[in-house]
Chimera marker file (.cmm) of the C-alpha trace (Angstrom):
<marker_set name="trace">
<marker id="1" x="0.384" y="-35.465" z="4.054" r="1" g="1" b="0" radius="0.5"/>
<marker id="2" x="2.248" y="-32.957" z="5.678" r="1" g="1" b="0" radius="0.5"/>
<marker id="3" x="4.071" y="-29.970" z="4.295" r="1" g="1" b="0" radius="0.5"/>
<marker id="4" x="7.851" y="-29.602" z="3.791" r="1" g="1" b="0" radius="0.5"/>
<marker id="5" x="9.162" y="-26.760" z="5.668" r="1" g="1" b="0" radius="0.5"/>
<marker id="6" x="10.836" y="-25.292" z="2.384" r="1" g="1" b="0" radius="0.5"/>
<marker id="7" x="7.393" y="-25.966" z="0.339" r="1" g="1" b="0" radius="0.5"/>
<marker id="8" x="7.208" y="-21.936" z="-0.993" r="1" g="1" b="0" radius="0.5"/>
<marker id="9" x="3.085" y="-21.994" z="-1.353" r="1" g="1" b="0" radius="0.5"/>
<marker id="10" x="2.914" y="-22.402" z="2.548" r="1" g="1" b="0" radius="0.5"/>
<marker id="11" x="5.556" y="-19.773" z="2.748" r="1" g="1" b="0" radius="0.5"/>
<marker id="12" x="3.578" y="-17.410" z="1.085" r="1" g="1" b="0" radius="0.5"/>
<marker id="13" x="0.325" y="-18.162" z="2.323" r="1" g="1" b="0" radius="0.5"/>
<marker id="14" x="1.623" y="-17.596" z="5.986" r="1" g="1" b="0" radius="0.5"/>
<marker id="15" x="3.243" y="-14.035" z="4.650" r="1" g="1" b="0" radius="0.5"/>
<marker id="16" x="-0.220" y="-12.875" z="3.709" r="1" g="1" b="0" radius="0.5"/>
<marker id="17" x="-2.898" y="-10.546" z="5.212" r="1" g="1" b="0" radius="0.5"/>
<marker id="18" x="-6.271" y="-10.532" z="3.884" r="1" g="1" b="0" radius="0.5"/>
<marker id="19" x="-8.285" y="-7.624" z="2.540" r="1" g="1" b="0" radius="0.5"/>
<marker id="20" x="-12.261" y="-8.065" z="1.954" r="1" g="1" b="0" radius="0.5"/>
<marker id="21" x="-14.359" y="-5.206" z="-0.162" r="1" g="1" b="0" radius="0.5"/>
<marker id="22" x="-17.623" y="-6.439" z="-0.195" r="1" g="1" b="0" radius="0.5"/>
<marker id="23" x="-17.882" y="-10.382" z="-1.626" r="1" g="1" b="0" radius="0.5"/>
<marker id="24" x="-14.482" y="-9.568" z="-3.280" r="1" g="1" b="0" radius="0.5"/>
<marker id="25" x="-11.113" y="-10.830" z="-1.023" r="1" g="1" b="0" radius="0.5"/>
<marker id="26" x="-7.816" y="-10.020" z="-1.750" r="1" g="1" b="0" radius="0.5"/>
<marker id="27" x="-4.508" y="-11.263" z="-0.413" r="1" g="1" b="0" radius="0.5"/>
<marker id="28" x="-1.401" y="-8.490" z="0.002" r="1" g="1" b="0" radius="0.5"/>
<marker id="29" x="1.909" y="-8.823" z="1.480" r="1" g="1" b="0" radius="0.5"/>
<marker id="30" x="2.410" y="-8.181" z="5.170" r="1" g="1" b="0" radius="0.5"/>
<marker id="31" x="4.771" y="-5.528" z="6.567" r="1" g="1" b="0" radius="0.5"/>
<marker id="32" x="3.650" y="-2.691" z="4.587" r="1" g="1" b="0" radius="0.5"/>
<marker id="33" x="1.093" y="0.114" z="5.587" r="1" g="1" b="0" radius="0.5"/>
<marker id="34" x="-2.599" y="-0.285" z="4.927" r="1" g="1" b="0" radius="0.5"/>
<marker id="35" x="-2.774" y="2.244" z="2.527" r="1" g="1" b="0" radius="0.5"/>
<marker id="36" x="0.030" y="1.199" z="0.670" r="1" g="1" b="0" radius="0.5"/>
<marker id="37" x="-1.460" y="-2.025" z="0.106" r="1" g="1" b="0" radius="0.5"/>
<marker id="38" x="-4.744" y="-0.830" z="-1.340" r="1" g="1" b="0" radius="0.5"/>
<marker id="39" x="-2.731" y="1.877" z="-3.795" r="1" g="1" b="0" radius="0.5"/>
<marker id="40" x="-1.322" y="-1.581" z="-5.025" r="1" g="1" b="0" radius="0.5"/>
<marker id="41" x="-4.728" y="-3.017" z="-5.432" r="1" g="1" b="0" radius="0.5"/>
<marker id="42" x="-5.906" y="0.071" z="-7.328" r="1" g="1" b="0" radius="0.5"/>
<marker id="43" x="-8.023" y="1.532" z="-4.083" r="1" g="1" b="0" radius="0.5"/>
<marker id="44" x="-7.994" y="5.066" z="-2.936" r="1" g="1" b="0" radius="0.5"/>
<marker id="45" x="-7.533" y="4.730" z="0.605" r="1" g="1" b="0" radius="0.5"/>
<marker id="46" x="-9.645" y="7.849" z="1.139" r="1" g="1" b="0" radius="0.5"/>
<marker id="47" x="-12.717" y="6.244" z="0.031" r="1" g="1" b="0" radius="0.5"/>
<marker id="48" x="-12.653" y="3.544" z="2.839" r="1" g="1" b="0" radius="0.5"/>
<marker id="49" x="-12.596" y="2.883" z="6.957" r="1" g="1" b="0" radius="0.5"/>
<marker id="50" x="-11.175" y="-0.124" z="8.003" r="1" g="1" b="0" radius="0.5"/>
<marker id="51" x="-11.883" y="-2.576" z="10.783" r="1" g="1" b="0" radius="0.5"/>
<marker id="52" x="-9.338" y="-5.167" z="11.703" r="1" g="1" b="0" radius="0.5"/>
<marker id="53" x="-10.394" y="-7.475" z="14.845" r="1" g="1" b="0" radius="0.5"/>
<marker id="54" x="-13.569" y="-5.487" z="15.790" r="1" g="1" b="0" radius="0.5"/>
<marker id="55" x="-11.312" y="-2.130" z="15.574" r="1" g="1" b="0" radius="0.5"/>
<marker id="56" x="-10.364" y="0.455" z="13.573" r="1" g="1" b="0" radius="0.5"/>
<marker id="57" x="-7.046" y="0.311" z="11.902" r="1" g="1" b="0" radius="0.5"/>
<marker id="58" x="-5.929" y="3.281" z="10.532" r="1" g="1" b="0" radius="0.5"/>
<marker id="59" x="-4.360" y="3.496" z="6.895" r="1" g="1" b="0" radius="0.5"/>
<marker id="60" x="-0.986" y="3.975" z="8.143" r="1" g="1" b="0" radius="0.5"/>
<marker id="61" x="-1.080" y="0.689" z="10.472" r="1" g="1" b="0" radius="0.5"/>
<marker id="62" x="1.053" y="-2.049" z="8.978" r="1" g="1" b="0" radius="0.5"/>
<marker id="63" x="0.052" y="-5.355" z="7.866" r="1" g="1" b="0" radius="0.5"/>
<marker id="64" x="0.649" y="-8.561" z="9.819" r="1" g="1" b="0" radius="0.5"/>
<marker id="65" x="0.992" y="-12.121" z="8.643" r="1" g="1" b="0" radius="0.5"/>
<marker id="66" x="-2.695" y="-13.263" z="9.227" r="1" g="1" b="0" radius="0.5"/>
<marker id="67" x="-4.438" y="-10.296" z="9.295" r="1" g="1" b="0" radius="0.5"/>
<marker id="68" x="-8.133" y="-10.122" z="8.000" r="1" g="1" b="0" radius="0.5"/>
<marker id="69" x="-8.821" y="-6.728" z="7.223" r="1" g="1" b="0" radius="0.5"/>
<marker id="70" x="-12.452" y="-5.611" z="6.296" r="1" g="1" b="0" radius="0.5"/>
<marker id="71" x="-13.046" y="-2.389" z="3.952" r="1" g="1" b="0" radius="0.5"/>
<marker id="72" x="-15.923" y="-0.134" z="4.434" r="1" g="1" b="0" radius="0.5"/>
<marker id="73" x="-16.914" y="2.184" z="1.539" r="1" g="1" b="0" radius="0.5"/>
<marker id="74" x="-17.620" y="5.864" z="3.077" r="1" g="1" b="0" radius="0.5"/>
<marker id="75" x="-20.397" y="7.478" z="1.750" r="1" g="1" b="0" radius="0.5"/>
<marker id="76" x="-21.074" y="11.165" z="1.361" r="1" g="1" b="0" radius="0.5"/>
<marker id="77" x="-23.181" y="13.796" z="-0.238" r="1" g="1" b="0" radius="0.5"/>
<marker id="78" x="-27.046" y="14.095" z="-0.143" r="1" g="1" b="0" radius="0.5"/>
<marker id="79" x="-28.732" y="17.450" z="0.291" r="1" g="1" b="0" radius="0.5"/>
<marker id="80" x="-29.792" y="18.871" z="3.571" r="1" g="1" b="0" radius="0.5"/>
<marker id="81" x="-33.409" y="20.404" z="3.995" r="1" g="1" b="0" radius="0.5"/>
<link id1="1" id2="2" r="1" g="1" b="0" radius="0.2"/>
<link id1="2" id2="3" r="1" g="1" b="0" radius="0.2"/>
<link id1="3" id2="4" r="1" g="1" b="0" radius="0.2"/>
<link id1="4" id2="5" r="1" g="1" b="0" radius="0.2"/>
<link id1="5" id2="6" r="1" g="1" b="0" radius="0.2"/>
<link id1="6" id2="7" r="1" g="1" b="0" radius="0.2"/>
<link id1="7" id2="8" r="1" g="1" b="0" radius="0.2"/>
<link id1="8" id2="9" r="1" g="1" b="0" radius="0.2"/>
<link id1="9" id2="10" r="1" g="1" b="0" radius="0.2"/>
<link id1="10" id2="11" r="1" g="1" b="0" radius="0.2"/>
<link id1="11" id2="12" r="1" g="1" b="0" radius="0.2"/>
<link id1="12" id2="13" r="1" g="1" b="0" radius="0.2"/>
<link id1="13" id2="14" r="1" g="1" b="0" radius="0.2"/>
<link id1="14" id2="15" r="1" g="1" b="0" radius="0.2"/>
<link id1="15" id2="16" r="1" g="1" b="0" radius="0.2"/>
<link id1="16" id2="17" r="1" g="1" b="0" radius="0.2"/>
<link id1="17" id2="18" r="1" g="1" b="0" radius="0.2"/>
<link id1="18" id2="19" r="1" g="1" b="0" radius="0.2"/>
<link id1="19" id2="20" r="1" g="1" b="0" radius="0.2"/>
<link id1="20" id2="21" r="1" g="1" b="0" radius="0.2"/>
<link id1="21" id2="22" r="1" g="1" b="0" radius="0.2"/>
<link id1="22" id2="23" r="1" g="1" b="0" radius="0.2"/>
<link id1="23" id2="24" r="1" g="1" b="0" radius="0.2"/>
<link id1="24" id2="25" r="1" g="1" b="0" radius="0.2"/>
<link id1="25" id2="26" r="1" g="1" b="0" radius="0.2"/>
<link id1="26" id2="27" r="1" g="1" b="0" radius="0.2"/>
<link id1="27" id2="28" r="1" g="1" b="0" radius="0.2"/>
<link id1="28" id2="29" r="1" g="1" b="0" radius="0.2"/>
<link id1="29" id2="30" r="1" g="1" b="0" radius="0.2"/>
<link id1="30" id2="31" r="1" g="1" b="0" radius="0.2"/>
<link id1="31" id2="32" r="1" g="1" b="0" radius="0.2"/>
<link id1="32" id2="33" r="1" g="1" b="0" radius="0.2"/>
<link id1="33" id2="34" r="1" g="1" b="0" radius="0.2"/>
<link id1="34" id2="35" r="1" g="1" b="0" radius="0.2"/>
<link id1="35" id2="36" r="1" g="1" b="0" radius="0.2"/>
<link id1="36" id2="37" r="1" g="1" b="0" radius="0.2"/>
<link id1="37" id2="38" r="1" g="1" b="0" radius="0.2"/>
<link id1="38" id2="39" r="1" g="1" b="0" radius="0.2"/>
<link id1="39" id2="40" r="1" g="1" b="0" radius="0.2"/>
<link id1="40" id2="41" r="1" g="1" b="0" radius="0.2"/>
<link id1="41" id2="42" r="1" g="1" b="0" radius="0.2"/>
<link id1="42" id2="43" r="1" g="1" b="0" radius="0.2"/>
<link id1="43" id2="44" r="1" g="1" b="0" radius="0.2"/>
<link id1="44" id2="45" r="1" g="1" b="0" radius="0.2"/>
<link id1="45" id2="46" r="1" g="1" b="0" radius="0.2"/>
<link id1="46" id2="47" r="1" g="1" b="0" radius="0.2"/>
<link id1="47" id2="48" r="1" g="1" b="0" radius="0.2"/>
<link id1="48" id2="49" r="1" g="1" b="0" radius="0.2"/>
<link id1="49" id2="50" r="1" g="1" b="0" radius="0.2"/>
<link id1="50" id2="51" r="1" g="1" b="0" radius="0.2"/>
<link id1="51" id2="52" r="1" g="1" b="0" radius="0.2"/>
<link id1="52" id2="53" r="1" g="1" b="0" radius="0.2"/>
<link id1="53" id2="54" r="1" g="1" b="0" radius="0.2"/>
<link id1="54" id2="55" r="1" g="1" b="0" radius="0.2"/>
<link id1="55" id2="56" r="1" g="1" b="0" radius="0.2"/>
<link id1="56" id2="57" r="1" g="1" b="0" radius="0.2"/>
<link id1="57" id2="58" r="1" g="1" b="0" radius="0.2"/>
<link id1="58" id2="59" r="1" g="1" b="0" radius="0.2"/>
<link id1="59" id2="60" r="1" g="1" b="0" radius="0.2"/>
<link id1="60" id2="61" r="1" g="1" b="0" radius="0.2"/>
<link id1="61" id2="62" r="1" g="1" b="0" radius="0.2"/>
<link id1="62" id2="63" r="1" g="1" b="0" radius="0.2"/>
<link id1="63" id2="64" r="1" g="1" b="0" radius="0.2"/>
<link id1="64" id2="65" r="1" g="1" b="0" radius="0.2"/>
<link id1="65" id2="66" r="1" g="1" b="0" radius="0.2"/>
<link id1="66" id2="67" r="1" g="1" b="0" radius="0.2"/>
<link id1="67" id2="68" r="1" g="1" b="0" radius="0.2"/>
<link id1="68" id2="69" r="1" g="1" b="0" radius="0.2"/>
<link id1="69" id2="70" r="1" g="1" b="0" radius="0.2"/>
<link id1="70" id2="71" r="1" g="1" b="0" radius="0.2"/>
<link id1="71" id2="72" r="1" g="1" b="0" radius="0.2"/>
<link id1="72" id2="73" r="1" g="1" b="0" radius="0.2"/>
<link id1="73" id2="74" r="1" g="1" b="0" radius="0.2"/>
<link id1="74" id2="75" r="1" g="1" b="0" radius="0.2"/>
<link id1="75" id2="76" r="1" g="1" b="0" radius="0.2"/>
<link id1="76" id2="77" r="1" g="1" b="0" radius="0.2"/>
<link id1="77" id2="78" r="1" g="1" b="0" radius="0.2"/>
<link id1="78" id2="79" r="1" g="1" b="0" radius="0.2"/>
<link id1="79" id2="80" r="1" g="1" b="0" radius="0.2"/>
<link id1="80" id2="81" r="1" g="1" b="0" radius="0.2"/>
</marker_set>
């Protein structure tokens, strides 16, 4: 069956980028910055790198429709001998 061009859920869907953290995936509105998008999901931004095809998107780098963004966690600390 195919969709309506009005039908709102495909509308949406399409206006989307993708953010994965480990097993967990979230969906944000494009056309905002990076970091903006994980303040709204509760994230520090400061606490993660992210890769978007195979490179490095920085936090200020704006969402597009589509986009599958993948979080790392950094990790610091340890003691040096």
């Amino acid at each position: 069956m195919a969709r309506r061009t009005g039908d709102k859920k495909a509308i949406r869907k399409a206006e989307q980028a993708q953010i994965r953290l480990r097993q967990q995936v979230f969906f944000v509105c494009s056309g905002q910055p990076l970091s903006q998008a994980l303040l709204t999901l509760g994230l520090e931004p400061e606490r993660f790198l992210a890769v978007r095809n195979g490179q490095m998107l920085p936090m200020d780098g704006v969402l597009a429709a589509g986009d599958e963004v993948q979080l790392v966690a950094i990790v610091a600390g340890g003691c040096l001998r």
